[in-house]
C-alpha positions in Angstrom: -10.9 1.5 -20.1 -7.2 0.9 -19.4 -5.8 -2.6 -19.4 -5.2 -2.7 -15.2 -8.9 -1.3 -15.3 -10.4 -4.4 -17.3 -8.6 -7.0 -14.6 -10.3 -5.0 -12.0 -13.7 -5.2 -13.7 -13.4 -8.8 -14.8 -12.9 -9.8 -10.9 -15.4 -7.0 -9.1 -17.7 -9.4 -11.3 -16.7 -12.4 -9.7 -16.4 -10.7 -6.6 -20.2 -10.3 -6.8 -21.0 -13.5 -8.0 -19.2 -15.4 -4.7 -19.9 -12.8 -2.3 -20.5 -15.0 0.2 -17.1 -17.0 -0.4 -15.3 -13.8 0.0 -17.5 -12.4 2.9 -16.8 -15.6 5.0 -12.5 -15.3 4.2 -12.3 -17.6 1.3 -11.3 -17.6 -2.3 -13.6 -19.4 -5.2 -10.5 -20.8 -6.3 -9.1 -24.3 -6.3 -5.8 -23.7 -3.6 -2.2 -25.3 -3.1 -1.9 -28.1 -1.0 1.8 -27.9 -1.0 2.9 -27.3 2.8 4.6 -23.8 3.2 8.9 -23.8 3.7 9.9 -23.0 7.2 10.0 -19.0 8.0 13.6 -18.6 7.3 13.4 -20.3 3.8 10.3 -18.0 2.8 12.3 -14.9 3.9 15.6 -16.4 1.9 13.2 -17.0 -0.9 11.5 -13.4 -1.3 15.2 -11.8 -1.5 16.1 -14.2 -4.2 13.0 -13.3 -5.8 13.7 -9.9 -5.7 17.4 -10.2 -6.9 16.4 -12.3 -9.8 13.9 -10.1 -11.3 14.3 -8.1 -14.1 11.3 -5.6 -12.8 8.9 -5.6 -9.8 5.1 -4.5 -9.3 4.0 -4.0 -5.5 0.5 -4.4 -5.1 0.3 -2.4 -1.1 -3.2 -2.4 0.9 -4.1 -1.9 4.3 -2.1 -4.8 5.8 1.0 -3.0 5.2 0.5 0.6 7.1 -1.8 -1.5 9.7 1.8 -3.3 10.3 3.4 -0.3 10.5 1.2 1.3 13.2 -1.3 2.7 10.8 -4.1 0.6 12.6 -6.6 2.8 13.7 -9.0 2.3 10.9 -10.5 -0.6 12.5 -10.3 -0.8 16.1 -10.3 1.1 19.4 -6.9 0.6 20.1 -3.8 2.9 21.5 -2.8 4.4 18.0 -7.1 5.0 17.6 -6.9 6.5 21.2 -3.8 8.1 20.2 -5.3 10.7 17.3 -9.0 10.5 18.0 -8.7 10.0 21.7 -11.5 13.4 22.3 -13.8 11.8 19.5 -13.2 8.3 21.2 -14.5 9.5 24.7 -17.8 11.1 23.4 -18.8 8.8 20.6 -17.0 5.3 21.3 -16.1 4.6 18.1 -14.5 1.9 16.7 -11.9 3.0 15.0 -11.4 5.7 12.7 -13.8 4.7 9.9 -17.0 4.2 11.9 -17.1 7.7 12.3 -16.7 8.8 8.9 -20.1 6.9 9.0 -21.5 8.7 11.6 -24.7 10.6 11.6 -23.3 13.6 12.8 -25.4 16.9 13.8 -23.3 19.5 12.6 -21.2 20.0 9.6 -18.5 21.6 11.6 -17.8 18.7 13.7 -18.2 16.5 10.9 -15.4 18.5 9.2 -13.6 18.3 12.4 -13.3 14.9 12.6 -12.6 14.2 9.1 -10.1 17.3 9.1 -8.5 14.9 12.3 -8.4 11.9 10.0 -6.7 13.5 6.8 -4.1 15.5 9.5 -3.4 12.1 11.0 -2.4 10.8 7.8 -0.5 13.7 5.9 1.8 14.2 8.5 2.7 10.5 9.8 6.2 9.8 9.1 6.7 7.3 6.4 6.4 3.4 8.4 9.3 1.4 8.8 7.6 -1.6 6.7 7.5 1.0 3.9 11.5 2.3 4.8 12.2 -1.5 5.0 10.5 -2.4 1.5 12.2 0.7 -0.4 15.9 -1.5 1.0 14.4 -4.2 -0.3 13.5 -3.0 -4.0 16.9 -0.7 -3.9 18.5 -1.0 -8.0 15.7 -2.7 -9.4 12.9 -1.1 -12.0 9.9 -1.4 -10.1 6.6 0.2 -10.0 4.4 0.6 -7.1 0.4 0.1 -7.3 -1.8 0.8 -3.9 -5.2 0.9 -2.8 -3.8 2.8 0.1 -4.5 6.3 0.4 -3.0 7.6 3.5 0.0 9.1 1.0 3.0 7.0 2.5 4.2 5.7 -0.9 4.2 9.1 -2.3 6.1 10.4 0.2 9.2 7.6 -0.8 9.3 7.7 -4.5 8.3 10.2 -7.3 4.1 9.8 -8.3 5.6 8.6 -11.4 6.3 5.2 -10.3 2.7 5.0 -8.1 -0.6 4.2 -8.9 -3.1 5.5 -6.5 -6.4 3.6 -8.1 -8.6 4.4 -4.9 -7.7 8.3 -4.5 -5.4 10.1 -2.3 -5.9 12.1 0.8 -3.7 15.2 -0.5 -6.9 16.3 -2.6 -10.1 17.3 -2.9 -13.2 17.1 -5.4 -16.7 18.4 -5.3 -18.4 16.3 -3.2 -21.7 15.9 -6.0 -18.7 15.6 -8.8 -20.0 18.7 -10.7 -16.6 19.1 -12.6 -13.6 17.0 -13.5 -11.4 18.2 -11.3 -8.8 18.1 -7.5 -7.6 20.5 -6.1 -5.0 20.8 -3.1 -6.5 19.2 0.8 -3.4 19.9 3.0 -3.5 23.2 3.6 -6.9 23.5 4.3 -6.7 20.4 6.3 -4.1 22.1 8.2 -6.1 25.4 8.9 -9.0 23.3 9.9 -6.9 21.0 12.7 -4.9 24.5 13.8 -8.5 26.3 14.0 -10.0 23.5 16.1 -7.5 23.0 18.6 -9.1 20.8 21.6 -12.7 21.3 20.1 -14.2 18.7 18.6 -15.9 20.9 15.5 -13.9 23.6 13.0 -15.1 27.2 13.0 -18.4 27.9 10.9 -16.8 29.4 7.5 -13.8 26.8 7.1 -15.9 23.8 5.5 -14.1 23.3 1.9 -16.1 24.3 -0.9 -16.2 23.5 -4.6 -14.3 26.4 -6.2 -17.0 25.7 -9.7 -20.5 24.8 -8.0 -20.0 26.6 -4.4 -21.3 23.0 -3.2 -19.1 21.1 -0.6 -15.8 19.4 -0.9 -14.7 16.0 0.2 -11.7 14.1 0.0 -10.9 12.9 -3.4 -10.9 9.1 -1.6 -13.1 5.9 -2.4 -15.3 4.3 0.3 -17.3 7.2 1.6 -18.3 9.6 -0.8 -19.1 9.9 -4.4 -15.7 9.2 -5.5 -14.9 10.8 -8.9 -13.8 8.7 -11.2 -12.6 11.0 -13.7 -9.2 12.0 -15.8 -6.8 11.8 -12.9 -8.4 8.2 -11.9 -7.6 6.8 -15.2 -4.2 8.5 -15.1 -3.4 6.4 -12.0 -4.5 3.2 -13.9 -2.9 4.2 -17.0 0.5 4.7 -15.3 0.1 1.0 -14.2 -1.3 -0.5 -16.9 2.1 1.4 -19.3 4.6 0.1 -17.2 3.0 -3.9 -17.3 2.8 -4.2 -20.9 6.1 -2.5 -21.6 7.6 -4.8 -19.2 5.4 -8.1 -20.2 8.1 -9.8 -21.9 11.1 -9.7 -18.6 11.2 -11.6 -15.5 8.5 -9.4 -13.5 7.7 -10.3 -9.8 4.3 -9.4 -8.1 4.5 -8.7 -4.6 1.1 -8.1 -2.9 1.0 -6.9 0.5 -1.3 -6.9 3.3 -4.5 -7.1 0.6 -7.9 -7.9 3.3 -11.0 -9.9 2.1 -13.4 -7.0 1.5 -11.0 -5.9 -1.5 -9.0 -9.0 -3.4 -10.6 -7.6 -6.7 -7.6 -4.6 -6.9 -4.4 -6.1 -6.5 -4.4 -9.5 -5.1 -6.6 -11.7 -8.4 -5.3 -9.6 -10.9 -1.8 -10.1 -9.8 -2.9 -14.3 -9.8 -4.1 -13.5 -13.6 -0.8 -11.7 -14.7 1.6 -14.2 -13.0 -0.6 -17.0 -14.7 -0.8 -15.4 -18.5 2.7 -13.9 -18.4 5.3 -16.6 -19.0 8.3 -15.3 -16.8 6.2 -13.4 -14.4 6.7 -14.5 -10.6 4.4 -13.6 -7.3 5.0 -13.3 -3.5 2.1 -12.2 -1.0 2.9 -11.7 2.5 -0.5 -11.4 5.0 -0.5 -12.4 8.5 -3.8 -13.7 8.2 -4.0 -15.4 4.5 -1.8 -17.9 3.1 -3.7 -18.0 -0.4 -1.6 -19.2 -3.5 -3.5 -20.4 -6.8 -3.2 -24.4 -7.6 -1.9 -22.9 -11.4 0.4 -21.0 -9.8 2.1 -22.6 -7.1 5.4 -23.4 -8.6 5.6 -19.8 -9.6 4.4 -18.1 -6.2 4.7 -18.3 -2.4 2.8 -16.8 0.0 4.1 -15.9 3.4 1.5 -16.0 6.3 3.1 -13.9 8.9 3.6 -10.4 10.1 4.6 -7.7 7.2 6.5 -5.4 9.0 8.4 -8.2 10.6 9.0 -9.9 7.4 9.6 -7.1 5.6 12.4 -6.6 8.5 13.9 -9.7 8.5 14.3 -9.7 4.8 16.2 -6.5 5.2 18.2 -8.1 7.6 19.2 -10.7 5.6 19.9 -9.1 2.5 22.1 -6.9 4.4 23.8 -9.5 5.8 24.1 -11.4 2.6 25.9 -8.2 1.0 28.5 -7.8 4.0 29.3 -11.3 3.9 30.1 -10.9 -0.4 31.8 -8.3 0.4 34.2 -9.6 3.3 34.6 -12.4 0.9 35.3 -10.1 -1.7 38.0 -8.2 0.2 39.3 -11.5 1.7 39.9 -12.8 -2.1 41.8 -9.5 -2.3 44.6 -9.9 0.4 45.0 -13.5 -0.8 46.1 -12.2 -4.1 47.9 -8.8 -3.3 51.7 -9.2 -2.9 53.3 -9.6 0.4 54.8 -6.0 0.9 58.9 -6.3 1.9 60.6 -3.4 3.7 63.2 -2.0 1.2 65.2 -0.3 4.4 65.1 -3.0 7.1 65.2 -1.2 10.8 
């Protein structure tokens, strides 16, 4: 088990021992009572944080697509209505994941929907919270670990600086995990949407199979499925766990974004743990529902209750601004010390 991999286990155990803390929005842990600095110190603060940092983790979940317009998982709302709008009308769902739980009656509209699900998600654009972050982290050595899997943080940097410890919608596995292995999902998750057109169910013949048992495939994704927990899952915690303990001596910042209730034991506590055992470490969380920040680490951390995308924005803003104004400063400094230019050939 990889280092990353022992934090997560050590805190899925406590996770299950104060369910009910956790199931009812709280934390088991003792919490600052400092009060919060206004908005526009917080936002000050996170670029500073950022700037002074030697290296940076991100820790992204759901709260930070969900800012971004990804928030159809959970709701029927217009983005919902937007991709699942024929599913929407016939079943009333709630949002896209209560019907990856439905009992459906066919295979071929089950495939249908879920082929609607992994198209909506392969070909969104990448979000402006994630465009605004990447502004953010520009120069520094940073890594990127997400519970995310709807492939946005792939689509920015190179796989090499992302951990994807809950699977990734690009690929499939054998649905009973016969074999140790993923294989490519967006081609035939484009033939199956391009086949379906306004029907709700792919033709009979296009359901993904298992290229070794014949059996069926599914989407190589925790929450819904036998998940398969196999070489390239520990490759996505050993890329994470590498680049902590090379970096465990410097001046590392945690940012954890958008982490929900039903999953602190991923990013959120082990981040607390790190920034607590690691001398110089750091840690920012941004949620526009949760303000939670340790008691032993509150004069190392901050967390920012407000809307991600719109703090991820702002702090764009003002780092922008913050480099035009060094640089006008700059280039004033400059004229004051140039020469004063004299006309050898007065007119």
């Amino acid at each position: 088990m990889t280092f990353y991999e022992n934090l997560v286990t050590q805190t899925q155990m406590n996770y299950s021992r104060y369910y009910g803390v956790y199931a009812s929005g709280g934390a088991p842990y003792e919490m600052t009572k400092r009060p919060p600095l206004p908005y526009e110190q917080q936002i000050e603060r996170l670029v500073r944080e950022i700037e002074e940092a030697e290296c940076v983790v991100v820790g992204g979940a759901s709260g930070l697509s969900a800012s971004g317009g990804g928030d159809f998982y959970y709701a029927d709302n217009a983005s919902y209505r937007k991709y699942f709008g024929k599913y929407a009308e016939k079943y009333g769902f709630n949002g896209a994941f209560a019907g990856m739980m439905h009992k459906w009656q066919t295979r071929e509209e089950y495939w249908g929907y879920l082929a609607t699900f992994l198209h909506t998600t392969l070909n969104a654009e990448v979000r402006k919270p994630y465009r605004d972050l990447d502004a953010l982290l520009g120069g520094k050595d940073f890594f990127i670990l997400t519970t995310n899997q709807d492939t946005q943080f792939v689509k920015l940097y190179d796989e090499s600086r992302v951990a994807e410890i809950q699977g990734d919608h690009r690929f499939f596995q054998c649905a009973n995990c016969c074999t140790d292995d993923t294989w490519d999902a967006v081609k035939p998750v484009d033939d199956m949407f391009e086949a379906m057109g306004d029907s709700l169910a792919i033709p009979k013949g296009m359901i993904p199979k298992c290229p070794h048992c014949g059996g069926e495939a599914f989407p190589w994704v925790r929450g819904y499925g036998n998940f398969l927990t196999g070489e390239k899952y520990e490759a996505e915690y050993q890329k994470v766990s590498d680049y902590i303990l090379k970096n465990k001596d410097r001046r590392m910042l945690f940012i954890e974004l958008g982490v929900g209730r039903m999953t602190p034991m991923f990013i959120q506590e082990p981040f607390w743990n790190l920034t607590l055992a690691l001398g110089d470490a750091r840690y920012v969380a941004v949620n526009d529902k949760y303000a939670f920040l340790p008691k032993q680490i509150e004069g190392r951390g901050m967390a920012i209750k407000a809307d991600i995308a719109k703090t991820l924005e702002d702090a764009r803003r003002y780092k922008e601004e913050q480099l035009s104004q060094a640089r006008s400063e700059e280039g004033l400094g400059s004229s004051a010390r140039r020469k004063p230019y004299h006309c050898k050939n007065p007119c």
